[in-house]
C-alpha positions, 0 to 999 in steps of 0.5 A: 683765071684767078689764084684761088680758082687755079689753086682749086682746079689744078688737082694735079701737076698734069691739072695745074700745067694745062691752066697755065698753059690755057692762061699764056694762050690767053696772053697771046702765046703760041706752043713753040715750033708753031707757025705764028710764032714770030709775031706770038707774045711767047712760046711755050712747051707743055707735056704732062707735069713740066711748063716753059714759057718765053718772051724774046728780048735782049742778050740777057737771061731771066728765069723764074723757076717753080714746081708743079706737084705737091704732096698727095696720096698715090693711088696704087689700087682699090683691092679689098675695096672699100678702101683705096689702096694708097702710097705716099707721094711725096712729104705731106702731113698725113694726118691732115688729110683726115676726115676731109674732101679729097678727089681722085685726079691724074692722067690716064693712058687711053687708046685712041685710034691705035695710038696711046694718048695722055688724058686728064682725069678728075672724079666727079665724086669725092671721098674721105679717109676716115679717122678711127674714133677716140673711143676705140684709141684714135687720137692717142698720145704718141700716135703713128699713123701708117699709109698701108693702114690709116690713109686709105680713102673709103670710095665704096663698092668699086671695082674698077677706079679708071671706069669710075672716072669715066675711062673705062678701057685706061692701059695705065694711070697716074692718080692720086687722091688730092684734097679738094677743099675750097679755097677760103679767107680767113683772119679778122680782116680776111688776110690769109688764104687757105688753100691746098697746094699753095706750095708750090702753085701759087709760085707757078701761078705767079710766074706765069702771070708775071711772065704774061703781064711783063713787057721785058728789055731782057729775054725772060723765061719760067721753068715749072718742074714736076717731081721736086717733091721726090727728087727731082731725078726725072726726065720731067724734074729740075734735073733733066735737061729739058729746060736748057733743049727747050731754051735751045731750040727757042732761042738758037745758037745764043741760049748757051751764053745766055745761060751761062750769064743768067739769072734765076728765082727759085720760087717755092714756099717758105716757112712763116713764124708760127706763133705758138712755136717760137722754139723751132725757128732759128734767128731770122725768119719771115712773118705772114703779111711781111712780104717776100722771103729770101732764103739763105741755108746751105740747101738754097742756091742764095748768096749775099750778091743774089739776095742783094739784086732781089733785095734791090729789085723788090726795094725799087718797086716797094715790095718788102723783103724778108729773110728765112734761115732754118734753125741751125739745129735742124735739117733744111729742106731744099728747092730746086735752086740748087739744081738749077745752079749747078745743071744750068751753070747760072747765078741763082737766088732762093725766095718764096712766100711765107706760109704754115702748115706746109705740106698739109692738105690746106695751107695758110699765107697772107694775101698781101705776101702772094700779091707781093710775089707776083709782082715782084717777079712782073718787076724782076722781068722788067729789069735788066740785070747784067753781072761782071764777076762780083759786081752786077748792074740792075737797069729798070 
């Protein structure tokens, strides 16, 4: 599966984990506890928005960590149709979701031989939200745009929005509406994707592929977490402890040393240069087409030994590295490299690819930049990387 196909087919964390998971199984690795697990490339675990994957090598740990949901509208019903009723998940740019394709998509709880079972759901229909025309004051200066009032999507005459997806008897559902634009190039030379989701998909794409293509010395893992754009105060979030039981159970009594002398990517966007706002950024930021940015702020898990053996693992595969610092006057957001670092006791670094309009329904980076990740990733799991105290080794 390419990026593009998997940006556009992975609607929702649920949507994007069954790609990966079909994309490892393609790469000749087994759910863990099956039976051809010994002669398997890996073991994986996959339930609704979480993904883990593993490839046994050495007594030395290597994580890639990403999230699988990205903002959206929330379905809450579709009284008063025709207008969905919607919340916000999550911190996306409202008023980019305008006036454009979104899909209804999610999972849906249905009774199935007298057990309830988890399916996945997308329309086969799209709808829109419209905006109110400049004639009647939309588009006004100073503007605010409400959930409740200005984000409802126009579906129609429906009573039932499950039926409308195709399961008519669903106890309960998780759906969102998704933006469903097609993933597109754009620049003079075709440089940059547009894409909804690329935060933090193409992070997740490119773990999995990294992890599928690398031939490890090392024991290598990814992690892809759901929830990060809430907290991740979940039991499929970055802070439950599901990540450590899975590692457990895959990798016996040694997972615990492991982890405790590991070390983690945090992969998740990063926010690129725009040019007609140079005001808002701080004194070092990355650029589209620059390469892999490193992110240093007290809201990343990164420090000068772990951005160094990132810095050392690009260099020797000729990738460039980049460096973002948030503007020192203004708020920063976070990953889950911190939570990583303090539940699992590891050494963690925070990189991602530049992009712009982050959290808008279509996002823009640089083709070369999410090449570079995935290979950079594929690199950092072909080496070995062994820490003593401050001092770390990097064969490979």
């Amino acid at each position: 599966m390419k990026l593009t196909q998997f940006l556009h087919s992975s609607y929702t964390s649920y949507h994007a984990v069954a790609n990966a998971a079909a994309m490892l199984e393609k790469a000749g690795f087994v759910p863990l506890g099956h039976a051809a697990q010994q002669s398997a490339a890996g073991v994986y675990r996959a339930e609704g928005g979480t993904l883990f994957a593993c490839k046994r090598g050495a007594n030395v740990l290597q994580l890639a960590l990403a999230h699988t949901d990205s903002p959206a509208l929330r379905v809450t019903s579709n009284a008063g149709a025709p207008l969905l009723s919607v919340e916000k998940y999550g911190g996306g740019l409202l008023r980019a979701y305008l006036d454009r394709p979104l899909k209804i998509a999610g999972r849906a709880v249905v009774r199935e031989n007298g057990v309830l079972v988890c399916k996945n759901v997308c329309s086969d229909f799209t709808v829109t939200v419209p905006s109110l025309a400049v004639h009647l004051g939309g588009g006004q200066a100073g503007e605010e745009l409400t959930v409740s009032r200005d984000m409802r999507p126009l579906i129609g005459a429906c009573e039932n929005v499950a039926a409308a997806l195709g399961v008519p008897d669903a106890v309960q559902t998780d759906l969102f509406c998704v933006p469903d634009d097609t993933p597109y190039l754009s620049g003079v030379n075709g440089q940059y994707l547009c894409a909804p989701r690329i935060d933090n998909l193409a992070s997740v794409y490119a773990c999995v592929r990294a992890l599928a293509d690398a031939r490890p010395r090392a024991t290598c893992a990814i992690a892809c977490f759901d929830h990060e754009e809430v907290g991740s105060e979940t039991r499929e979030g970055a802070q439950s402890g599901r990540l450590r039981a899975f590692l457990t159970e895959a990798l016996g009594k040694d997972a615990q040393e492991m982890l405790e002398n590991a070390f983690a990517l945090s992969c998740d966007g990063a926010h690129a240069f725009h040019p007609a706002h140079a005001e808002k950024y701080g004194a070092a930021y990355p650029v589209l087409g620059g390469g892999v940015a490193v992110k240093r702020n007290d809201r990343y898990a990164s420090d000068a030994l772990t951005a160094a053996v990132v810095t050392e693992i690009f260099g020797r595969a000729a990738l460039p590295v980049q460096t973002y610092r948030h503007h020192p006057d203004k708020r920063c957001g976070s990953t889950i490299g911190l939570t990583a670092a303090h539940t699992l006791s590891c050494r963690v670094c925070d990189i991602g690819v530049p992009q712009l309009a982050m959290h808008a329904a279509v996002e823009t980076a640089a083709v070369g930049d999410l090449q570079d990740l995935q290979k950079g990733l594929t690199a950092f799991f072909q080496s070995t990387v062994t820490f003593a105290g401050e001092s770390v080794r990097i064969d490979g």
